[in-house]
C-alpha positions as CSV (number, residue, x, y, z in Angstrom):
1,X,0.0,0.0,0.0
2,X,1.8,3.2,-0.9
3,X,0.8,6.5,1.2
4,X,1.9,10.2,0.4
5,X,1.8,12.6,3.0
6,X,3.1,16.1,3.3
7,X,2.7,18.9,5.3
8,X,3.9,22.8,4.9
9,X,4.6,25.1,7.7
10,X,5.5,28.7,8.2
11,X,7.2,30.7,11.3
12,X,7.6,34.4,12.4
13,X,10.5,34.9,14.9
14,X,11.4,38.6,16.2
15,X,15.0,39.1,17.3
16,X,16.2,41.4,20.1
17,X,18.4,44.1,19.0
18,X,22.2,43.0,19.1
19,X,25.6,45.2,18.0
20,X,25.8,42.8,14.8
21,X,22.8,42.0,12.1
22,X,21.0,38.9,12.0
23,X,22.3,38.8,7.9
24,X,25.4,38.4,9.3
25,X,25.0,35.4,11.5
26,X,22.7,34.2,8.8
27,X,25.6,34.2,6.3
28,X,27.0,30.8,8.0
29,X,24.5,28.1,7.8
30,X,25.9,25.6,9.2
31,X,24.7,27.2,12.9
32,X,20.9,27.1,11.8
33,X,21.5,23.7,11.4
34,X,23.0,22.9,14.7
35,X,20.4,24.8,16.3
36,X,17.6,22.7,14.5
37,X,18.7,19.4,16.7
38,X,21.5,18.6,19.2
39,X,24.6,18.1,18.2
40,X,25.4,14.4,19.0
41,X,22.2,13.9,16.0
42,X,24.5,15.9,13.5
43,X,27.2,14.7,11.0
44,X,29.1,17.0,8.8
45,X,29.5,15.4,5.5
46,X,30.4,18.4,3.5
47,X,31.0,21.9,3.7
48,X,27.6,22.3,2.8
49,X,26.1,19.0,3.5
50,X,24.8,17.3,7.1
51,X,23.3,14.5,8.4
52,X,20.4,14.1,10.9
53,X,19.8,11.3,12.8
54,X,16.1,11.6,14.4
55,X,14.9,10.6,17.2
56,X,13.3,6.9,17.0
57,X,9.7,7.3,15.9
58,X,6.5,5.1,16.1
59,X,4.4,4.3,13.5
60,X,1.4,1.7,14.9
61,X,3.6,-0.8,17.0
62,X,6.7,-0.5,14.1
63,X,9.9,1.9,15.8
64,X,11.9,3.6,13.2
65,X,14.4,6.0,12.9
66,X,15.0,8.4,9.9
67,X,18.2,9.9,8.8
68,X,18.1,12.7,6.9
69,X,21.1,14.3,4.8
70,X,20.7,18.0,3.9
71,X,22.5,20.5,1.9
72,X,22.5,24.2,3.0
73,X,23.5,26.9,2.1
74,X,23.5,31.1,2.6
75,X,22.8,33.7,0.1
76,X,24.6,36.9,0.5
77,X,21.4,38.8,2.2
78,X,21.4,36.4,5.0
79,X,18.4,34.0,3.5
80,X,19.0,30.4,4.7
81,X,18.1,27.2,2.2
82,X,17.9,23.7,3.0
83,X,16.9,21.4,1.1
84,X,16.7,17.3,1.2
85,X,19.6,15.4,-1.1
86,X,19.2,11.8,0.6
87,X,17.5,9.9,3.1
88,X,17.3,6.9,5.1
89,X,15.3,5.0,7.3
90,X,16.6,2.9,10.0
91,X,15.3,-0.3,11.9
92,X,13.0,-1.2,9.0
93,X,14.8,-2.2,6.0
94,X,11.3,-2.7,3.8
95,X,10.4,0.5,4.1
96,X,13.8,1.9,4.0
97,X,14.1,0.4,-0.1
98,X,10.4,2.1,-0.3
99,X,10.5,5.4,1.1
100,X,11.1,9.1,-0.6
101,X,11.2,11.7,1.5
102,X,11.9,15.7,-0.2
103,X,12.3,18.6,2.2
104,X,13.0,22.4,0.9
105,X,13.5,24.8,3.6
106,X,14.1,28.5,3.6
107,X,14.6,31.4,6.6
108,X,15.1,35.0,5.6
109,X,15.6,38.0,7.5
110,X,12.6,40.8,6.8
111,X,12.9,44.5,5.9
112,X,11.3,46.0,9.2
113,X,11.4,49.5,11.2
114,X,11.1,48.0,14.7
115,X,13.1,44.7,16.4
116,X,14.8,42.3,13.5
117,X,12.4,39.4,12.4
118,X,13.1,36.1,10.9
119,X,10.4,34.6,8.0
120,X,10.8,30.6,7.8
121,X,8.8,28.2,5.5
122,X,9.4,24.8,5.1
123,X,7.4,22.1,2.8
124,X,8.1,18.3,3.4
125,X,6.7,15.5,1.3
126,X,7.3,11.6,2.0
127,X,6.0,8.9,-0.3
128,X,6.1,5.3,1.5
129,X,5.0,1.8,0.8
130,X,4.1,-0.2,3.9
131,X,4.4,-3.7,4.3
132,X,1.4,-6.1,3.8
133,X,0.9,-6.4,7.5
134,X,-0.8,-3.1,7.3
135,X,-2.6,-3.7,4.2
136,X,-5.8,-4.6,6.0
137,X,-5.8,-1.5,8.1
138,X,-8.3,1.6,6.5
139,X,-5.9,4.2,4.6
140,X,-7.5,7.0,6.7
141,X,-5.6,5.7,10.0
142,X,-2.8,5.1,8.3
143,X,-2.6,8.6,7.0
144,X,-3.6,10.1,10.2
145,X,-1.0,8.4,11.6
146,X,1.5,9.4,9.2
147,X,0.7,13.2,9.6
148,X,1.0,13.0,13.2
149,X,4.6,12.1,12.6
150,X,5.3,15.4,10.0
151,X,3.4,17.8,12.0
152,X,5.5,16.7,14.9
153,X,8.6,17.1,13.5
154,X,8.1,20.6,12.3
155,X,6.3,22.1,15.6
156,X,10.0,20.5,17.3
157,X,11.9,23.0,14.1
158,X,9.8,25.7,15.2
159,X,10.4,25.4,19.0
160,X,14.0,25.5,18.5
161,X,14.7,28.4,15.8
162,X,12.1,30.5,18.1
163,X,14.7,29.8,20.8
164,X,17.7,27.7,19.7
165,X,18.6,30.5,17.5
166,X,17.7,33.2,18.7
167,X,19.9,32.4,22.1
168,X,22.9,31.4,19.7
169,X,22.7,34.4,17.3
170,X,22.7,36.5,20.9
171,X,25.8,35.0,22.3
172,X,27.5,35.0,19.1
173,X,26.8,38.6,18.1
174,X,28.0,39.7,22.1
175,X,31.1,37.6,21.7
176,X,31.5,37.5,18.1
177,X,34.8,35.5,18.7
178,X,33.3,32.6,20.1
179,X,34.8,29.4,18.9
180,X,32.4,26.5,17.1
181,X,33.0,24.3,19.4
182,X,31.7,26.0,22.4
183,X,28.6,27.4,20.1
184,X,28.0,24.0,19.4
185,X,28.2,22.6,22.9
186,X,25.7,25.6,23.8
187,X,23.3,24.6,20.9
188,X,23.0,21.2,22.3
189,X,22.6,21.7,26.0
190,X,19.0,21.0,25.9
191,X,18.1,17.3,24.8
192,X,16.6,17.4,21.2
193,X,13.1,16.4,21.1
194,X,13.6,16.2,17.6
């Protein structure tokens, strides 16, 4: 039985005033995406290219885990892409050789007279077949189900750029000299629900 699900979701985030723009932290992705999950869930594969490791995940008595590799990168006026280039799912090797999943992911800073504010949108779509165990089970749970899973995932992003972020872009723009290691030990203080 193959199921399609996607979801689409949109945040506002206003950032105190600091002595250094929010383009400028913008300009080096590679923080947004440390403060999207903790660290330990994070793998640098390129300059431009990390892997996440989620959380396990259940799906009607099956436990899963997806892996998610994602390329991002900054364009000059501090707007923030990500986008999907592979994708994996762990502990069930069916669905792994049956699964698509494509994510596209942007954050930009808006033109505004009062306190800096951040725009993010982010669309994810997964295509799945499941295994004829759950062939008998009406499509409308299983989609349910499914949603849960998406909607999930993106109300955990949201959480952590409204605060994540916005705590690393402060320390960085007060300290500006901070190394990456300690801004990524800060990022991941908190246990990812992600």
């Amino acid at each position: 039985m193959q199921l399609n699900f996607a979801a689409s979701h949109s945040v506002l985030i206003t950032v105190p005033d600091a002595s250094v723009p929010i383009q400028h932290y913008l300009r080096q992705p590679r923080r947004l995406v440390y403060a999207l999950t903790d660290r330990s869930r994070v793998e640098r594969l390129a300059d431009d290219c990390f892997r996440l490791t989620m959380r396990p995940r259940e799906f009607l008595a099956m436990s899963f885990q997806p892996v998610v590799d994602l390329k991002v990168w900054a364009e000059p006026n501090g707007t923030v892409h990500l986008q999907s280039v592979g994708c994996e799912i762990r502990g069930i090797e069916y669905i792994n050789n049956r699964f698509d999943l494509k994510l596209n992911g942007k954050l930009y800073p808006l033109a505004t007279d009062g306190p800096a504010q951040l725009m993010g949108k982010g669309d994810v779509s997964v295509s799945v077949e499941l295994p004829p165990l759950f062939w008998m089970t009406p499509q409308p749970i299983l989609e349910a189900a499914g949603q849960r899973i998406l909607q999930g995932i993106f109300l955990t992003f949201k959480q952590r750029l409204g605060h994540q972020l916005v705590e690393d872009y402060l320390r960085w723009a007060g300290t500006s000299q901070t190394s990456e290691t300690d801004t990524v030990r800060n990022l991941s203080a908190n246990p990812s629900t992600f």
